[in-house]
N, CA, C and O of each residue as an XYZ file, in Angstrom:
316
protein
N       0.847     -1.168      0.000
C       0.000      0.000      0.000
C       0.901      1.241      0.000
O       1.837      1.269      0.799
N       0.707      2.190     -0.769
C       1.309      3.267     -1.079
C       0.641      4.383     -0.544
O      -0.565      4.490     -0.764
N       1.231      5.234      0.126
C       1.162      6.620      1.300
C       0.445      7.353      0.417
O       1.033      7.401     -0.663
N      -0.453      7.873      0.423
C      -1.123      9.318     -0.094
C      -0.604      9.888     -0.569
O       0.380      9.187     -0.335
N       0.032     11.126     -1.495
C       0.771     11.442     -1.881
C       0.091     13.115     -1.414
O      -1.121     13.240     -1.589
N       0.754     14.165     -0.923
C       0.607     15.249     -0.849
C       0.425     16.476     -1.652
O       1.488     16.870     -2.130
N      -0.820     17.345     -2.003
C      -0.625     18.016     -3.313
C       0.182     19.399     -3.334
O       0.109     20.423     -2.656
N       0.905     19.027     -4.301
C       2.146     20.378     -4.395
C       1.167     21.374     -3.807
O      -0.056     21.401     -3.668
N       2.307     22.286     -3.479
C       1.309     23.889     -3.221
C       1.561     24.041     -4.688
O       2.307     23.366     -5.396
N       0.588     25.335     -5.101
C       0.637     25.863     -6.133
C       1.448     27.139     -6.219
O       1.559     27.843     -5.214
N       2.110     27.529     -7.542
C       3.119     28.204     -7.315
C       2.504     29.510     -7.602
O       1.493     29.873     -8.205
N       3.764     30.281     -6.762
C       3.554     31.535     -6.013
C       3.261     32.676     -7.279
O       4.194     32.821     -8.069
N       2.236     33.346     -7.468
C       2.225     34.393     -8.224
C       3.125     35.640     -8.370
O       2.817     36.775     -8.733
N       4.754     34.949     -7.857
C       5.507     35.919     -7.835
C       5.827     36.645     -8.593
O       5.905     37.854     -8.373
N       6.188     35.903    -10.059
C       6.737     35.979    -11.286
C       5.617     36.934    -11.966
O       5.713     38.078    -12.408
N       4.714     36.202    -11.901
C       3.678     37.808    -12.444
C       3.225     38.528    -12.110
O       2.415     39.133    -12.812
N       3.624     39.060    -10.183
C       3.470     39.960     -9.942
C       4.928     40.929    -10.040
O       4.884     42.119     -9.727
N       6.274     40.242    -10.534
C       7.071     40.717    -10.858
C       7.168     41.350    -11.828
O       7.922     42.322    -11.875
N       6.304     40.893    -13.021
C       6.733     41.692    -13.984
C       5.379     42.438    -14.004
O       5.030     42.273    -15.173
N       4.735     42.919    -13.603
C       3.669     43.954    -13.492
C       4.532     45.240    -12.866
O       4.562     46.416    -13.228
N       5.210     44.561    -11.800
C       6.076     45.675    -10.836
C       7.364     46.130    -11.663
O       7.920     47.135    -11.221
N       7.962     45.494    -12.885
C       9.224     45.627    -13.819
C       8.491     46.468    -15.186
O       9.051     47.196    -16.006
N       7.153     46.106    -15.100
C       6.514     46.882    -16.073
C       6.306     48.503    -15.587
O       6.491     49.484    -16.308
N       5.848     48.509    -14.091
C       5.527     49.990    -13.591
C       6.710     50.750    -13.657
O       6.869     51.895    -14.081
N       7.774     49.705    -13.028
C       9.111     51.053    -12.767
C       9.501     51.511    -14.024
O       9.705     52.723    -14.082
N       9.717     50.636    -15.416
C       9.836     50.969    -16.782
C       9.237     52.359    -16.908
O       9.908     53.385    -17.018
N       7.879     52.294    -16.881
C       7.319     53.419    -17.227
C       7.349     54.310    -16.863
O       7.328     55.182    -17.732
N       7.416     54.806    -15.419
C       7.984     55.220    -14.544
C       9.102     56.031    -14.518
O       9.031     57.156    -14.023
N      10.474     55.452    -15.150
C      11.426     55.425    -15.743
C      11.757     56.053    -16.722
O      12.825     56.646    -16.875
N      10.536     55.946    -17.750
C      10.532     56.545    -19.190
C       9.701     57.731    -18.925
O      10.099     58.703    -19.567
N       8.667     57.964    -18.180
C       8.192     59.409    -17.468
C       9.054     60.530    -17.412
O       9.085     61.662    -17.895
N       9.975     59.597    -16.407
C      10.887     60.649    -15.587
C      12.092     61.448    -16.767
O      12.459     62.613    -16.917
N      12.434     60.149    -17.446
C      13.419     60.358    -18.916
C      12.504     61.583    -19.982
O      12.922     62.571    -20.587
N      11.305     61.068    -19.882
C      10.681     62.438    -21.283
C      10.612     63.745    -20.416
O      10.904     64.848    -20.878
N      10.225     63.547    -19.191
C      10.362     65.034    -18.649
C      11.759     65.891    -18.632
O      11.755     67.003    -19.161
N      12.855     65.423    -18.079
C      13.939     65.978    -18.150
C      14.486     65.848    -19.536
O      15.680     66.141    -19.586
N      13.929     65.474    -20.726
C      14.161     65.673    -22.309
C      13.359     66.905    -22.525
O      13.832     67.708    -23.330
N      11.871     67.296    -21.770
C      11.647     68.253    -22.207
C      11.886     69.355    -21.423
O      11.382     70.342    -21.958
N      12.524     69.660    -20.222
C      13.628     70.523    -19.378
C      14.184     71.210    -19.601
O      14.341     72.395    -19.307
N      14.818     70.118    -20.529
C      16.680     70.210    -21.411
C      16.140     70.670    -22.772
O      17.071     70.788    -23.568
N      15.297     70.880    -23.148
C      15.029     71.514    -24.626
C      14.219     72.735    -24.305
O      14.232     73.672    -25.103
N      13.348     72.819    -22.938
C      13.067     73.839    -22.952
C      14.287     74.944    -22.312
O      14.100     76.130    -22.579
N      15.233     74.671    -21.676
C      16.077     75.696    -21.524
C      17.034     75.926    -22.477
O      18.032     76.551    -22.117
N      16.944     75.531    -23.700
C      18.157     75.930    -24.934
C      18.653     74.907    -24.955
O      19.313     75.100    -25.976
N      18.924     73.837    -24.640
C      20.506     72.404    -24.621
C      19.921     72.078    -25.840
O      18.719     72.235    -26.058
N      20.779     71.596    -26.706
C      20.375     70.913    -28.001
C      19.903     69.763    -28.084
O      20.313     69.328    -27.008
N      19.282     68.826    -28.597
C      18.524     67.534    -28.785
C      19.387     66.346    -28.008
O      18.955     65.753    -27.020
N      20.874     66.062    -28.712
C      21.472     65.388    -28.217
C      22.198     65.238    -26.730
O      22.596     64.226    -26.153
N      22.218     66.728    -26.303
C      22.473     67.022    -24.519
C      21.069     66.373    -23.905
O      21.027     65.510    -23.029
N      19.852     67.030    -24.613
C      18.784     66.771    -23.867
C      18.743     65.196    -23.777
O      18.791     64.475    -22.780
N      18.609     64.778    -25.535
C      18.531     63.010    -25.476
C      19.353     62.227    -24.397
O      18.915     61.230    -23.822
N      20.671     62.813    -24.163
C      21.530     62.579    -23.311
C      21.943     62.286    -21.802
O      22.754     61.507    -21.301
N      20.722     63.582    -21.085
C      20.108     63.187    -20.117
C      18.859     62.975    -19.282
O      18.611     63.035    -18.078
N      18.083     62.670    -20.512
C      17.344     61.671    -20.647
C      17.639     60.206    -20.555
O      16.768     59.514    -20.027
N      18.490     59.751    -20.891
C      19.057     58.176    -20.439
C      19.455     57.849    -19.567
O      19.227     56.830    -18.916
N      20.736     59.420    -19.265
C      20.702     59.276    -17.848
C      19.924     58.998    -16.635
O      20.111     58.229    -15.692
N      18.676     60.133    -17.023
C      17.701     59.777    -15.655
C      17.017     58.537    -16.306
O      16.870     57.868    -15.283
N      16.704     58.077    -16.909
C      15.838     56.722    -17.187
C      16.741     55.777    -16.220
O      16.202     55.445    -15.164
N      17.686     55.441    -16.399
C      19.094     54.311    -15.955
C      18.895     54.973    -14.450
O      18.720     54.148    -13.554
N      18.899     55.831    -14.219
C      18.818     56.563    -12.508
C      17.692     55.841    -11.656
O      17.767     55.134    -10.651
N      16.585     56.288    -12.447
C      15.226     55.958    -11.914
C      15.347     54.684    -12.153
O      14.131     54.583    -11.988
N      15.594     53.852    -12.335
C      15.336     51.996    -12.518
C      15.986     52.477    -11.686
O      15.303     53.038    -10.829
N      17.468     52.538    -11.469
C      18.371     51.316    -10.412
C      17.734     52.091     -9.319
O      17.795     51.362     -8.330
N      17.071     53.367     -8.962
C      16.667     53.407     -7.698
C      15.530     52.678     -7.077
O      15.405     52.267     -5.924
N      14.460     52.584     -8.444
C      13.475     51.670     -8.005
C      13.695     50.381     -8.135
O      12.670     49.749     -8.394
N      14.961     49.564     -8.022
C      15.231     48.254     -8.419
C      15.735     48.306     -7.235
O      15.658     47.239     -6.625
N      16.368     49.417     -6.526
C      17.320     48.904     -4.906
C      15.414     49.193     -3.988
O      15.076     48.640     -2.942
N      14.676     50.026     -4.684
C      13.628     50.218     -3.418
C      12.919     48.778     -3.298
O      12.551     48.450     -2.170
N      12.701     47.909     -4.350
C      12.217     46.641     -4.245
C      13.250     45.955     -3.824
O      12.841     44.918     -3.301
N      14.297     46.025     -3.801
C      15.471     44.694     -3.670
C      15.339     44.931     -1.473
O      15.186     43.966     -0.724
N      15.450     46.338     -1.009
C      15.394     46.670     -0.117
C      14.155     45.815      0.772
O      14.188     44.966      1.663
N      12.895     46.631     -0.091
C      11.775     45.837      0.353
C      11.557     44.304      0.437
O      11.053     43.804      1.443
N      11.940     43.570     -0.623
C      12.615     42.226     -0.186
C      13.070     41.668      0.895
O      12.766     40.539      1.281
N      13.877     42.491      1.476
C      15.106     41.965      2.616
C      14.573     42.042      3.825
O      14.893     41.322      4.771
N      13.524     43.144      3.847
C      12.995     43.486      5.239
C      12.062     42.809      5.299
O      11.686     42.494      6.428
N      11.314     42.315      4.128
C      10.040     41.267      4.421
C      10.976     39.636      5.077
O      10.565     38.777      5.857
N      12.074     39.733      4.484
C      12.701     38.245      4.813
C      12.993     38.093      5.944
O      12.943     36.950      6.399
N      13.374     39.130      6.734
C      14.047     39.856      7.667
C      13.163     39.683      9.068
O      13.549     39.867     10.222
N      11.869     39.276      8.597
C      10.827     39.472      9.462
C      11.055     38.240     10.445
O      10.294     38.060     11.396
């Protein structure tokens, strides 16, 4: 006679609540990037200064909202 077998848990809706949350900061990201493109063009800088830091802040804004989740992570683990 063979033991019952136990049913997996079902897996964690992490993954797609991850990329809902990789989808927000993106945009987020690209917000923050068209505003300081239009900053930088409205005070005189030419297209390519403006385009310029515009990437900058895009790349800014992720890795800050990538350490505010990585953060939030640690303290939930932490618990």
């Amino acid at each position: 006679m063979t033991s019952p077998t136990a049913p997996s848990p079902a897996p964690a809706p992490a993954s797609h609540t991850w990329a809902v949350w990789l989808l927000v900061m993106v945009l987020f990201s690209v917000v923050v990037a068209l505003l300081v493109i239009m900053l930088k063009q409205h005070s005189g800088s030419g297209l390519a200064d403006a385009v310029l830091s515009g990437g900058a802040a895009f790349g800014s804004t992720m890795f800050v909202c990538l350490g505010v989740v990585a953060g939030i992570r640690e303290l939930r683990r932490s618990r």
